[in-house]
Structures are given as C-alpha cells and as structure tokens.
VEXDREN-2710 file (C-alpha; in Angstrom, 1 decimal):
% VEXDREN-2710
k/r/px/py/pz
1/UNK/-48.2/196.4/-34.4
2/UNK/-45.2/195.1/-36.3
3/UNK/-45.2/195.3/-40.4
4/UNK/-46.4/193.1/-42.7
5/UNK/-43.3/191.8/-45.0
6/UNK/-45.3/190.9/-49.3
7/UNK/-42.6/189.4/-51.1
8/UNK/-43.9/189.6/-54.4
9/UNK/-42.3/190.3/-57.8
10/UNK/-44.4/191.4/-60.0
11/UNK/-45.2/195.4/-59.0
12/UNK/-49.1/195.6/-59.6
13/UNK/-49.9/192.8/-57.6
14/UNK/-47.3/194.0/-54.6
15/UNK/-48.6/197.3/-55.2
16/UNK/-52.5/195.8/-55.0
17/UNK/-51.5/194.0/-51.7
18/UNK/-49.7/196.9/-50.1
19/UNK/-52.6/199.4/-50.5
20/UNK/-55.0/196.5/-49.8
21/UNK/-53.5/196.3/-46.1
22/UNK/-52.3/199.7/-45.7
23/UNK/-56.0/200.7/-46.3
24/UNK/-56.5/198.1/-43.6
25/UNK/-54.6/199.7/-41.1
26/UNK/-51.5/197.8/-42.0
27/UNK/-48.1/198.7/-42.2
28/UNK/-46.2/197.4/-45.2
29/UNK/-43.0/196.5/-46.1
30/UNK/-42.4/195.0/-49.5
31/UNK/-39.3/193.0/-51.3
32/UNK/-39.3/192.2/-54.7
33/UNK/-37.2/189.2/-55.0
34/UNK/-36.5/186.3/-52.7
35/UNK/-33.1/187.6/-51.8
36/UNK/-34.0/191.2/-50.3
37/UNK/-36.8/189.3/-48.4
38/UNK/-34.3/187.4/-46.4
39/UNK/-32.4/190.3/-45.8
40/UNK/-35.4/192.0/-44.6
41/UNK/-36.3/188.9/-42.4
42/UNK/-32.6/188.7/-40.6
43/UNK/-33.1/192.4/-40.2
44/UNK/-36.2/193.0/-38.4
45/UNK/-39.1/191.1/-37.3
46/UNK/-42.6/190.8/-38.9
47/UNK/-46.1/190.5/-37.5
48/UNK/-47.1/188.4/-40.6
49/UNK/-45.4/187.6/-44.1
50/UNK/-47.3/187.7/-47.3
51/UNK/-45.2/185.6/-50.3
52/UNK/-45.5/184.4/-53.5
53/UNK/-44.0/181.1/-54.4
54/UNK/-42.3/181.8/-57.9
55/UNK/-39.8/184.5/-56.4
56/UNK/-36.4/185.8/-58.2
57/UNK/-33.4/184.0/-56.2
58/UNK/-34.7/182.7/-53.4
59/UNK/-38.3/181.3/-53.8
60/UNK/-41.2/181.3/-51.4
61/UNK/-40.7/177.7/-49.7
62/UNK/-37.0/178.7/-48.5
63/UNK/-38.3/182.1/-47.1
64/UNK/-40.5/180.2/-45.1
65/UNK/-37.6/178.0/-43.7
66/UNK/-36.4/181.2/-43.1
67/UNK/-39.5/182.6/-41.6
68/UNK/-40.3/179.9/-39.7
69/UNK/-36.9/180.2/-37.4
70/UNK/-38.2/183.5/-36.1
71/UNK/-41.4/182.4/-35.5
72/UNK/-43.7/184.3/-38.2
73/UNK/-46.5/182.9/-39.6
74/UNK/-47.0/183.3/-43.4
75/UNK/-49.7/183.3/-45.7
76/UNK/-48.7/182.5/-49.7
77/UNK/-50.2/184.3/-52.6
78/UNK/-49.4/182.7/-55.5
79/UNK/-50.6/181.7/-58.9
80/UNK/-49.9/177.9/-58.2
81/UNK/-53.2/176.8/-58.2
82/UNK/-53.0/172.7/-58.5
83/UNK/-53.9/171.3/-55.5
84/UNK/-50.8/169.5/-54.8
85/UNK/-49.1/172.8/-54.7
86/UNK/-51.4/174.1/-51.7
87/UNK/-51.2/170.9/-50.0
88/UNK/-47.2/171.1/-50.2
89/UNK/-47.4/175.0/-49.1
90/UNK/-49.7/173.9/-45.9
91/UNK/-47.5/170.8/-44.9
92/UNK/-44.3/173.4/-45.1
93/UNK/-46.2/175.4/-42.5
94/UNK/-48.0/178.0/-44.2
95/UNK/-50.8/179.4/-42.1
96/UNK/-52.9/180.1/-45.3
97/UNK/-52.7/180.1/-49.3
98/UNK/-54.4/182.3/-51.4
99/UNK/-54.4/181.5/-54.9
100/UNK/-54.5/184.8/-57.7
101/UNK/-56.1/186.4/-58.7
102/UNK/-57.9/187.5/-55.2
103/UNK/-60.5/189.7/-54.0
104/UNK/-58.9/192.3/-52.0
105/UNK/-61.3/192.4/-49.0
106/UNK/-60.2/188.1/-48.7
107/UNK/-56.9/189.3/-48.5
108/UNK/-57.8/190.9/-45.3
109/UNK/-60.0/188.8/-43.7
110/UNK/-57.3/186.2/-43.9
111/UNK/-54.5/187.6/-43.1
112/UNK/-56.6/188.8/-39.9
113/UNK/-57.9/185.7/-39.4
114/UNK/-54.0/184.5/-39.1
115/UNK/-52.8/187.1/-37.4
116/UNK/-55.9/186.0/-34.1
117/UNK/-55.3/182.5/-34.5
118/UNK/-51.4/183.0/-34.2
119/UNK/-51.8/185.5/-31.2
120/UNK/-50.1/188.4/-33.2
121/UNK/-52.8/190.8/-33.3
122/UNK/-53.3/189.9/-28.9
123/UNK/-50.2/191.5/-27.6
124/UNK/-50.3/194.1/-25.0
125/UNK/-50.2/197.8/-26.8
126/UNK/-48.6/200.8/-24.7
127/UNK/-48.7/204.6/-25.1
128/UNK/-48.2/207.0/-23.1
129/UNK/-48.9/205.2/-19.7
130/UNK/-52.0/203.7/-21.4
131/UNK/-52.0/200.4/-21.8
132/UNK/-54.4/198.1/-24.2
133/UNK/-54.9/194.2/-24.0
134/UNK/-56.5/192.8/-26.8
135/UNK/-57.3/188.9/-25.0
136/UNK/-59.1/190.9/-22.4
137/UNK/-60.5/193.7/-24.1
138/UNK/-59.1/196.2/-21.2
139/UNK/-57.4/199.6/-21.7
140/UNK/-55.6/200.7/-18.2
141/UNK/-53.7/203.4/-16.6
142/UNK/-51.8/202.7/-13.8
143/UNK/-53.6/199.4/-13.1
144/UNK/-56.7/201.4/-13.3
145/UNK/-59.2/200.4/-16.0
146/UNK/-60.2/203.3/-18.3
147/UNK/-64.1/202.2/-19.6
148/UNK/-64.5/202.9/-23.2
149/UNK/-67.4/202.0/-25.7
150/UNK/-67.0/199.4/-28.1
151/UNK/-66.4/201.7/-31.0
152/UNK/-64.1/203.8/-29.0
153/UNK/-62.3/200.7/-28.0
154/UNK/-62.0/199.6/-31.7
155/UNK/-60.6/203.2/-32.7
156/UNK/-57.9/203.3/-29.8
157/UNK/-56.9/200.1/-31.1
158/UNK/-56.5/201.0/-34.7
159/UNK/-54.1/203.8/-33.2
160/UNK/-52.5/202.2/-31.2
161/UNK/-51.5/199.3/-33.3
162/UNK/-50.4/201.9/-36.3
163/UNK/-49.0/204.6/-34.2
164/UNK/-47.1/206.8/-35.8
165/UNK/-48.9/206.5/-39.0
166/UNK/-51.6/208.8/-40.3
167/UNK/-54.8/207.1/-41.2
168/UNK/-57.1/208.4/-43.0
169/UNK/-60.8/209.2/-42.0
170/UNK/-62.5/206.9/-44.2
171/UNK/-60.3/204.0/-43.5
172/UNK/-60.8/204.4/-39.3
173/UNK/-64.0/204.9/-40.6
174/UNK/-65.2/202.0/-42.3
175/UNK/-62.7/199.8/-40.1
176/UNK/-64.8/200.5/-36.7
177/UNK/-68.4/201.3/-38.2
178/UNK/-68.5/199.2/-41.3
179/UNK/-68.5/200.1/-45.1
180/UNK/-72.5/199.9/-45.0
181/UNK/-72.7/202.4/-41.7
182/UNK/-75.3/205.1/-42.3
183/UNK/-73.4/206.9/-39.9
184/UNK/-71.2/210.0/-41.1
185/UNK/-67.9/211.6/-40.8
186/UNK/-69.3/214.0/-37.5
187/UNK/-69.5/210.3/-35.8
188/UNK/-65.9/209.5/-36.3
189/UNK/-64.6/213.3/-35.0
190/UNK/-67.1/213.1/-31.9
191/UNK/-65.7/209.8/-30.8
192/UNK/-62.1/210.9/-31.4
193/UNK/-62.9/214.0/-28.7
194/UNK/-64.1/211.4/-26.6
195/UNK/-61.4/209.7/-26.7
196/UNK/-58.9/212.1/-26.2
197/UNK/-60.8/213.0/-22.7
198/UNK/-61.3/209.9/-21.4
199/UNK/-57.3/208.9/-21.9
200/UNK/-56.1/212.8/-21.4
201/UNK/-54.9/212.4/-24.7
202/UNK/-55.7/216.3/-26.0
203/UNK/-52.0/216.5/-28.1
204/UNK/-51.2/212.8/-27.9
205/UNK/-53.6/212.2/-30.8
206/UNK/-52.9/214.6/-33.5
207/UNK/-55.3/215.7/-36.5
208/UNK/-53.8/216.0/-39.5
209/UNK/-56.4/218.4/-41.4
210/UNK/-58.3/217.1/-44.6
211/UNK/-56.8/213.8/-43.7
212/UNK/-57.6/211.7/-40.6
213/UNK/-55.5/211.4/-37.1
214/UNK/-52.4/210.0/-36.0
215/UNK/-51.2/208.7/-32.7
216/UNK/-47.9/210.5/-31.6
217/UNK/-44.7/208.2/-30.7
218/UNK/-43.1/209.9/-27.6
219/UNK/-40.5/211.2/-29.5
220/UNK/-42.7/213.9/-31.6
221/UNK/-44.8/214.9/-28.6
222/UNK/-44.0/218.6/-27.8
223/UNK/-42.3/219.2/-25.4
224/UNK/-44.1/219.6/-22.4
225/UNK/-47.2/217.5/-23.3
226/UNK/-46.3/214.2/-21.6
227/UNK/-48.9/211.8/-20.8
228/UNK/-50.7/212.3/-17.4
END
C-alpha cells in the first residue's frame, strides 16, 4: 500500500500519529511544515494524507487544493475545534476531521474507515505471481484461486500491503486476532507456516528473529528463490 503523508508541526503529536499508524501496519511519511508537504505531494503519491490546519508556510486548506489534484483523500487533525472550522474543512473536501487532542485507536479507525470508503485500501496487491483482491476477498495464482482462512487471509494482507517492512509480532497479532484474543504467539507462527505452504512462499516471507516477519520485494529474494 502507498504511505500515509502527516503534515504536522509540532514533533510529539507527528511523532504520536506516525507510531499510531505505523503500529497499524502503516507506512509513514511525515513533513513538518506546509512547504515540504507540497514538495512531498508533487513528488510521490499518497494512499491517504493526515494534516493539521495551522501549518508553517503553507497551511492545511492549500495542501488540500493541492491534494485534491492528485486525487488523495485527506483527513485533518487539528486543534480548530469551533464548528465553523470543521464545517469549512468538510466543504473544502476533507474526507474526515479529527479535532486534538485524540484517542490513538480513533485515529485508526478513521483513517481506515476513509481509506474503504475511498477505494484505497481495495486495490489489487501482487507478489510474487500471487495476486490478492481486496473487493472480492480472492488471492490467485495464475487465475487459479489459492483458498485461505479468514485469519490467513487477513495476515497475507497485512504483508502484502506493507511489504518490505518488518512488522512486528504483536502488531500482526493484534491486527488479525484482536487486542482481547486469548490466543498466543504459537497461533501467529503456525498460521505463518501455513501460509508459506499454501502460497509456496518458504523464503518469500522472511522471519526476522525476536521480531516479527517481513514480506520480501523481488529485489532481496536470493537468488534462486523465485516464486513458483
């Protein structure tokens, strides 16, 4: 999945929001004025953007003129709490406002609620000649569907949408079984080996010891280990 641009200025609260959604499963990018934001914007493209209003240089209303030419939905976090201030920020186009200070577990059930309603979180997903669809729930090879269990679904698609990043086991953890689950750790291990033979996947999914598991790009597979 694409990153997450926060434009926020004051450290803390960017450094609360990246480790909110990174803990997530999200990857962050963060700018801490208005200015490197746009630069940001014109030089890649974001799944979602995160902003606060009250930004150095360029404020958040012109980064969402900004945003809003590309096609990426934006949610503001901000201490403007008056009500004509959310009701301006929602007729700009904003897909959600927060107001400060926030729970971190609302953070992320809004910004995944936007990222469903906007289709960014249904895009097809390819590795390794697997492919996942998210609208349909289906994970094929070749045009041939691979059947997987709901949790083993939910894992592949964690991966898949952070590949290349290491998450860590508690995170994949509490993202697929819930932070109440009674389950433990062995859980988590047994349905990453299931995993790995159901897709071929014995390299492709790498354990990083002590720490969780990462899904490879192509590029730092070994050699030799290609997909099937």
């Amino acid at each position: 999945m694409q990153a997450i641009l926060v434009a926020e200025d004051e450290r803390p609260i960017a450094d609360l929001i990246r480790l909110t959604l990174t803990g997530a499963g999200y990857t962050c990018v963060v700018a801490h004025d208005g200015a490197e934001a746009a630069d940001l914007i014109e030089e890649q493209d974001f799944a979602l953007a995160v902003l606060d209003i009250m930004l150095p240089q360029v404020d958040g209303y012109e980064l969402l003129e900004y945003l809003q030419t590309t096609g990426t939905p934006a949610i503001f976090v901000t201490a403007k709490a008056a009500v004509a201030d959310r009701v301006r920020g929602l007729r700009l186009g904003a897909e959600d406002y927060i107001v400060k200070p926030f729970a971190p577990a609302e953070l992320v059930a809004r910004v995944e609620t936007v990222l469903r309603r906007t289709g960014r979180g249904n895009r097809v997903l390819t590795a390794f000649g697997v492919t996942l669809d998210p609208a349909a729930r289906r994970v094929a090879r070749g045009g041939a569907e691979i059947r997987l269990s709901p949790r083993e679904y939910a894992l592949l698609e964690l991966l898949m949408r952070n590949r290349g990043v290491v998450l860590y086991r508690d995170v994949l953890f509490e993202r697929v079984w819930g932070p109440d689950s009674e389950s433990d750790m062995r859980t988590l291990d047994l349905h990453i080996r299931r995993l790995r033979m159901k897709l071929g996947w014995q390299k492709q999914i790498r354990t990083v010891f002590r720490v969780g598991y990462e899904l490879l790009n192509e590029d730092d597979l070994p050699h030799g280990e290609d997909a099937p």
